[in-house]
Every structure is written in structure tokens, then in C-alpha cells.
C-alpha positions in Angstrom: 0.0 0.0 0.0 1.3 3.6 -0.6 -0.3 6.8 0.2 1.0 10.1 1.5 -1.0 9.6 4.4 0.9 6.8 5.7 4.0 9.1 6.4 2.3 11.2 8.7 0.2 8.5 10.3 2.4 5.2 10.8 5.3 7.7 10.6 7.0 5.8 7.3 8.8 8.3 5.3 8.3 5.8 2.6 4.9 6.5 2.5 5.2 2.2 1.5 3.5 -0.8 3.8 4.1 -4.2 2.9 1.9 -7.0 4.6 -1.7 -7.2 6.2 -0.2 -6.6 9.7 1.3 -3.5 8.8 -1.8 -2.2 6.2 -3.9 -3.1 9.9 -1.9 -1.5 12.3 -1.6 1.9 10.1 -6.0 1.4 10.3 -6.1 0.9 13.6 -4.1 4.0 13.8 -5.9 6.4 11.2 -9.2 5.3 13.1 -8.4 6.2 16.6 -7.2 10.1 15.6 -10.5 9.9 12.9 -13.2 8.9 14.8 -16.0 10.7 12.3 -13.9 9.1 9.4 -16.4 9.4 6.2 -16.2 9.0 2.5 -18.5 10.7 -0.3 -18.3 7.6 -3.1 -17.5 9.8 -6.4 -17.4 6.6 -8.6 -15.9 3.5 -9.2 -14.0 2.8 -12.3 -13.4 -0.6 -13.3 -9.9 -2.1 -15.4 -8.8 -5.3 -16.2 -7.3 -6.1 -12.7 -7.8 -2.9 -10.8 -10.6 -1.1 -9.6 -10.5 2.4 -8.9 -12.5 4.3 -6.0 -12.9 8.2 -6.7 -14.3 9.6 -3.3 -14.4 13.2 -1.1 -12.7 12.0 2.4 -11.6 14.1 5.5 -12.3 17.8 4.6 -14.1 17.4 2.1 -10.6 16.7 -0.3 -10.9 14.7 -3.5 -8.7 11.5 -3.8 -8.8 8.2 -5.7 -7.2 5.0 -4.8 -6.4 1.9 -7.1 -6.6 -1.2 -6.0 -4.9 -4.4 -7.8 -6.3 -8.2 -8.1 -4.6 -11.1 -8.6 -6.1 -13.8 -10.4 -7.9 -15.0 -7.2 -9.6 -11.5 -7.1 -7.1 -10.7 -4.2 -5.7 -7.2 -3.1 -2.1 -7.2 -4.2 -1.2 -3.7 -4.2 -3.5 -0.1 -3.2 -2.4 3.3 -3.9 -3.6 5.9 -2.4 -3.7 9.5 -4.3 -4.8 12.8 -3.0 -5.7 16.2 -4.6 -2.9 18.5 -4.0 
């Protein structure tokens, strides 16, 4: 998973987690400073094997994130992208 988010909440200057434990722990995180988190769905946009989520999240700020599927319809990789 990358986002921009995750170097100021799990503190990665990455902004890169690897692993469900890790994507988990940076939720757990994000929910327990966010506790009125909402998202206005935009739309969803569909690929081959990605889907992509256009929404309005905290603030009111537009972002988009892509998720990847392997071929048993799995998450392999998200990215998170914000508008600037």
C-alpha cells in the first residue's frame, strides 16, 4: 500500500507498507485520531485487474485510490492519491 498519508500517520517516510499486519496497524491508527472518518463515493472505475475508487474523504478533499487483483480477485497492491 502507498499513500501520502501513511508518512504522517504510521510515521514511514516511505509513505510504502508491505503485509496485512502492517496495512492493519496503520487502520487501527488512522481510526483512533478519525473517529467521524467518512467518504463521499464519487465513482468507481473498473480495469482489467484494478478497480478504482474516486471519493471526497476528510475535509471534504478529493482522492482516488487503485486497487490491484490477482487472479484469485485478491488485493495485491492499493495506492492511495490525494488532490494537492
Amino acid at each position: 500500500m502507498t499513500s501520502p498519508k501513511i508518512v504522517q500517520i504510521a510515521g514511514e517516510p516511505s509513505g510504502r507498507l508491505a503485509g496485512k499486519a502492517a496495512v492493519g496497524a496503520y487502520w487501527a491508527t488512522a481510526l483512533a485520531h478519525i473517529t467521524d472518518l467518512h467518504f463521499e463515493l464519487l465513482a468507481v472505475m473498473h480495469g482489467i485487474d484494478s478497480v478504482v475508487l474516486h471519493y471526497r474523504g476528510v475535509g471534504g478533499q478529493l482522492a482516488a485510490e487503485v486497487f490491484y487483483f490477482n487472479s484469485a480477485g485478491l488485493v495485491t497492491r492499493a495506492c492511495a492519491n490525494y488532490e494537492s
